[in-house]
C-alpha positions as CSV (number, residue, x, y, z in Angstrom):
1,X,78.2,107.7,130.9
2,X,74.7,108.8,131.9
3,X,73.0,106.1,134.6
4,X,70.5,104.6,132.7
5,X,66.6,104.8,133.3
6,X,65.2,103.1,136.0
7,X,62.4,100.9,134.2
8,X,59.8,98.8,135.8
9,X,59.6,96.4,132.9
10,X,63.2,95.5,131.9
11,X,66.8,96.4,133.3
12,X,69.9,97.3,131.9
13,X,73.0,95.6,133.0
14,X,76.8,96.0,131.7
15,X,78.5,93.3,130.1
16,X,81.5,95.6,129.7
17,X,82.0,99.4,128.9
18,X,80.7,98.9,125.3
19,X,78.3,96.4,125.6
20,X,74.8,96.5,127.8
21,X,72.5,93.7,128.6
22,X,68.6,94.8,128.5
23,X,66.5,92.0,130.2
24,X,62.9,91.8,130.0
25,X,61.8,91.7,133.4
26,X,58.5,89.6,134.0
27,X,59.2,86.3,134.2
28,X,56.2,85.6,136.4
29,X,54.0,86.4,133.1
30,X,56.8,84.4,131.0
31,X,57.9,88.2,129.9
32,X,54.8,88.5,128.1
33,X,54.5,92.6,126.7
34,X,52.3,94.8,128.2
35,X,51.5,98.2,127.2
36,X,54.5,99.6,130.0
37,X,56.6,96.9,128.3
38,X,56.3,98.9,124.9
39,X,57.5,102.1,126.5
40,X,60.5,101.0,128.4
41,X,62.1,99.0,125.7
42,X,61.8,102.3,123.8
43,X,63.3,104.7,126.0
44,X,65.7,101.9,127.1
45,X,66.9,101.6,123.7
46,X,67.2,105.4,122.9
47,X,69.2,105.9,126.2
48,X,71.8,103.3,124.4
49,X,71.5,105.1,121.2
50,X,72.8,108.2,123.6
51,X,75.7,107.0,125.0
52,X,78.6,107.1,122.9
53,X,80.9,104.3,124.7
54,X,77.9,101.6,123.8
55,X,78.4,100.1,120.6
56,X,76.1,96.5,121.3
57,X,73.0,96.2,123.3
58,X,72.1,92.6,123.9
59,X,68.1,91.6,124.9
60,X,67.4,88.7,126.7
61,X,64.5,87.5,129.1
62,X,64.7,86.7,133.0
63,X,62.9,83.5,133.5
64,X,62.3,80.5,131.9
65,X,61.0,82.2,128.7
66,X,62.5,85.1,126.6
67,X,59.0,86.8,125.4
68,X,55.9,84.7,125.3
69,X,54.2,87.5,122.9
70,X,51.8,89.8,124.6
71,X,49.4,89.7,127.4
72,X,45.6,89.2,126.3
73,X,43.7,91.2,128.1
74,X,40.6,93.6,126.7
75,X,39.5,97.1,127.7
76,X,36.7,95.6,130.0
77,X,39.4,93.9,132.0
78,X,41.4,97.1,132.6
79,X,44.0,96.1,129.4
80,X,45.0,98.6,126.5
81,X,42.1,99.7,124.1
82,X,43.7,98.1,120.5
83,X,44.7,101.6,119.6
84,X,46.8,102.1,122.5
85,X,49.0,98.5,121.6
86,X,48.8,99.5,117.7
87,X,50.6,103.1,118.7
88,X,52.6,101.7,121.0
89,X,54.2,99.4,119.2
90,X,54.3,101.6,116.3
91,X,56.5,104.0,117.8
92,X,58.5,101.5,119.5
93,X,59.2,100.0,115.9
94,X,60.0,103.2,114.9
95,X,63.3,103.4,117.0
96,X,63.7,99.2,116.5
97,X,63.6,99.8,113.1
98,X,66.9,100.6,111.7
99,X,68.8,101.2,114.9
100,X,72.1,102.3,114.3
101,X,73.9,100.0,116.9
102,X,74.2,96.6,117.1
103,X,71.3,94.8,118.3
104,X,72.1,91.3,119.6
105,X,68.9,88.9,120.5
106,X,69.2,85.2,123.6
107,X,66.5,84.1,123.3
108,X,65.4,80.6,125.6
109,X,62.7,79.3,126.1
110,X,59.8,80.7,124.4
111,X,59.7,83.2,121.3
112,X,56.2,83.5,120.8
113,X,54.0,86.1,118.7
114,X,55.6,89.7,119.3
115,X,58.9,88.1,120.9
116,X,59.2,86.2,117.7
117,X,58.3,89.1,114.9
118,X,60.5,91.7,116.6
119,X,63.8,89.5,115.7
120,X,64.0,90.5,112.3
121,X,65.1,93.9,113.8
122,X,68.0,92.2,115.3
123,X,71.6,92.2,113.3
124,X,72.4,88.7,115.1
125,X,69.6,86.4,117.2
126,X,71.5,83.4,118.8
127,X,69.0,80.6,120.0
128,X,69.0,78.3,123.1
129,X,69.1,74.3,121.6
130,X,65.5,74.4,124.0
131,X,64.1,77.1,122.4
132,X,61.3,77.5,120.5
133,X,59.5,79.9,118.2
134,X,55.8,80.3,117.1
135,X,53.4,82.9,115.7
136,X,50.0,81.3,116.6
137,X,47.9,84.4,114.9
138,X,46.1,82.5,112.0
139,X,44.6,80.1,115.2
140,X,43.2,83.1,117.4
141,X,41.7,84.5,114.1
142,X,44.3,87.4,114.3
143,X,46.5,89.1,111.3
144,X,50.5,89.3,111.0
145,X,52.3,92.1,113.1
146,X,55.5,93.6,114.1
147,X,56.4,93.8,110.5
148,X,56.5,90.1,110.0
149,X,54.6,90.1,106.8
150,X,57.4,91.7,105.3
151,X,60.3,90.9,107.0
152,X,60.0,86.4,107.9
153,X,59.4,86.1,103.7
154,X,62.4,88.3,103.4
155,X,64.8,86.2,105.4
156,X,63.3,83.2,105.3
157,X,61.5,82.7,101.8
158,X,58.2,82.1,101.5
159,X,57.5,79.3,102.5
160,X,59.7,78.7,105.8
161,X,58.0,82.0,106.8
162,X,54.1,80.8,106.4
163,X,55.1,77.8,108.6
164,X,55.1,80.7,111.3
165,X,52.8,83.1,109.5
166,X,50.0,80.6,108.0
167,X,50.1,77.6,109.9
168,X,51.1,78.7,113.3
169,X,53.6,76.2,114.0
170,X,55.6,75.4,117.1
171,X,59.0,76.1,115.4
172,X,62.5,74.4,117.1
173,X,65.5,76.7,117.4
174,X,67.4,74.2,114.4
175,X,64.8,74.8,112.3
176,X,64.6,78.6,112.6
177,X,68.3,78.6,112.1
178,X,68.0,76.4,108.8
179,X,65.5,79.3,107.9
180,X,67.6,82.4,108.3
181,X,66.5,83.9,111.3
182,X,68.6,82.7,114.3
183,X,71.9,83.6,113.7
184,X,73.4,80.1,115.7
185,X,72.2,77.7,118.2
186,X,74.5,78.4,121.0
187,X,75.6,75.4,122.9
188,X,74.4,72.7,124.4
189,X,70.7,71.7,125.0
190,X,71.7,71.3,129.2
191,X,73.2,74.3,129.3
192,X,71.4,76.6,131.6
193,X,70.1,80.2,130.7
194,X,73.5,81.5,132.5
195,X,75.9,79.7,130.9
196,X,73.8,80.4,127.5
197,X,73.9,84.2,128.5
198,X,77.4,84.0,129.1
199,X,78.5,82.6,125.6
200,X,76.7,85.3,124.2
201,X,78.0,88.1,126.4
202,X,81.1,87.5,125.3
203,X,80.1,87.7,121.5
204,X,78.9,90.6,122.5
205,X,81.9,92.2,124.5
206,X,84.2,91.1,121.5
207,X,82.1,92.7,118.9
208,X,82.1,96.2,121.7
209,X,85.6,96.5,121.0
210,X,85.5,97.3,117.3
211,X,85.1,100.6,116.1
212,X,81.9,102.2,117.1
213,X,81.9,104.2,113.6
214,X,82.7,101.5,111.9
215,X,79.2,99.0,113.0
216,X,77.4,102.0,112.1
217,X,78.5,102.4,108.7
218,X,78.0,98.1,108.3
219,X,74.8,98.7,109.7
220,X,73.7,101.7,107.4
221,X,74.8,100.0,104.4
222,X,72.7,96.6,105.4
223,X,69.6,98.2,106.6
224,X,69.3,100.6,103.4
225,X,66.9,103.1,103.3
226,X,64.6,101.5,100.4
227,X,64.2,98.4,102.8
228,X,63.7,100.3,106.0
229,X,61.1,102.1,103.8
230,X,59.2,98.7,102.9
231,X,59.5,97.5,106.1
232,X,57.6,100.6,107.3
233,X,55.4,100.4,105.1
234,X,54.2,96.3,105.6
235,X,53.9,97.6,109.3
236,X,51.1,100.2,108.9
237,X,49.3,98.1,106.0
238,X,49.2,95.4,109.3
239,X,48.2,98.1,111.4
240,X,45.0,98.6,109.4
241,X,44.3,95.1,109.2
242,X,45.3,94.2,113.2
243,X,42.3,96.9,113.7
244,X,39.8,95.1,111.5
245,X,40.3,91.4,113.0
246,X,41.1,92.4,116.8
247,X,37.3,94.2,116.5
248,X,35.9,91.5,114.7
249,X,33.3,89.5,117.2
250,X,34.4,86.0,116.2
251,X,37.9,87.1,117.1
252,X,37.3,88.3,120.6
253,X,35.6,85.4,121.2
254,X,38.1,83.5,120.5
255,X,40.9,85.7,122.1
256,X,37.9,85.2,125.3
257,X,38.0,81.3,125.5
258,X,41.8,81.5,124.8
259,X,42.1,83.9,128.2
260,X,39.9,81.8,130.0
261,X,41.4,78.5,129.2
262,X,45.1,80.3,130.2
263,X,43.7,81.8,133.4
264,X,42.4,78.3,134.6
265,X,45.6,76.7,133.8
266,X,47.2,79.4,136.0
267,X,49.5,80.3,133.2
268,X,48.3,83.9,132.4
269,X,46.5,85.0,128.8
270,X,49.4,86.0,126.9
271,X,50.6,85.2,123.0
């Protein structure tokens, strides 16, 4: 087996010969993605897709939160120009999308924005009792990403998924599984992130042991090639409307003032 990468935003652990643990490795910004953060999880995740003895990758986040969305930050300030996040994340979602081995989400803590909308490309998302999921877009005047348009109505129905999508709400790990997108809340609610990690690990390493062409075959025949397709296609039609409200003046204000009131709380501006 090739070493894996050496990445400055996550690191690649293993669970067992057939199963690797990605971590997202910035807990002092609550694992928040920045631009690098795009980049690694992609080349992280077609190093996997390389090595035949991995069947499962699991993603978790070091830290008290699993991904609180993305950092806030404009051009002026020396963050990514909203072209550079929109391609970015395009072509990440273009290997997320669809991956042919088993994708296994822990999430605690805090699945917010992107670290909430990129579950759906997960075949099984188990949920710390403490954690907590929100989309807070329609509040900082933004538009749906990461597919979600298509892909919360999908799982969840309609209206479970404009809880998240419309009204922003601060969702509890219960309720997302009533929903359809967390797999099963794993545990108990004083369990710490290890002993959370570890129950999952070892769904993991069971599931490594199967036949490798096998998953992949499950996998094909679930993600079919019409959805994949509409999925896609929701993701560029948000792509187009991302560009119009990130640019809009009223929304930079607000994304301004919501910086600001992060950065004196000495939390960070992230979503």
């Amino acid at each position: 087996m090739a070493p894996p990468p050496a990445l400055s935003t996550i690191t690649i652990d293993h669970l067992s010969p057939r199963a690797v643990l990605f971590s997202y490795n910035q807990p002092k910004i609550s694992n928040a993605f920045t631009l690098q953060q795009y980049y690694d999880l992609r080349e992280a995740l077609i190093w996997a897709l390389a090595e035949p003895e991995v069947n499962v990758v699991v993603q978790c986040g070091k830290g008290k939160h699993y991904c609180a969305g993305k950092v806030l930050q404009s051009p002026d300030e020396g963050g990514p120009t909203i072209e550079q996040e929109i391609e970015a994340g395009g072509k990440l979602g273009e290997v997320l999308r669809g991956y042919p081995k088993v994708l296994i989400a822990a999430v605690h803590g805090a699945a917010i924005g992107w670290g909430c909308t990129q579950l759906s490309n997960f075949d099984l998302v188990y949920a710390h009792p403490q954690s907590f999921f929100q989309t807070p877009f329609m509040s900082l005047g933004f538009s749906p990403e990461g597919q979600s348009s298509y892909t919360f109505p999908k799982t969840m129905g309609k209206q479970h998924a404009n809880r998240l999508l419309l009204g922003a709400e601060k969702v509890s790990a219960r309720d997302m599984y009533v929903s359809g997108l967390v797999t099963q809340v794993l545990g108990e609610a004083e369990d710490s992130r290890e002993v959370f990690l570890g129950r999952v690990g070892e769904v993991a390493k069971r599931i490594g042991t199967f036949n490798g062409e096998s998953l992949r075959m499950c996998k094909a025949l679930v993600n079919r090639p019409t959805l994949l397709a509409e999925q896609r296609e929701a993701g560029v039609k948000e792509g187009k409307d991302l560009m119009i409200r990130l640019n809009a003046p009223e929304t930079k204000a607000m994304v301004a003032a919501f910086a600001a009131k992060k950065k004196s709380m000495g939390s960070g501006s992230k979503l």
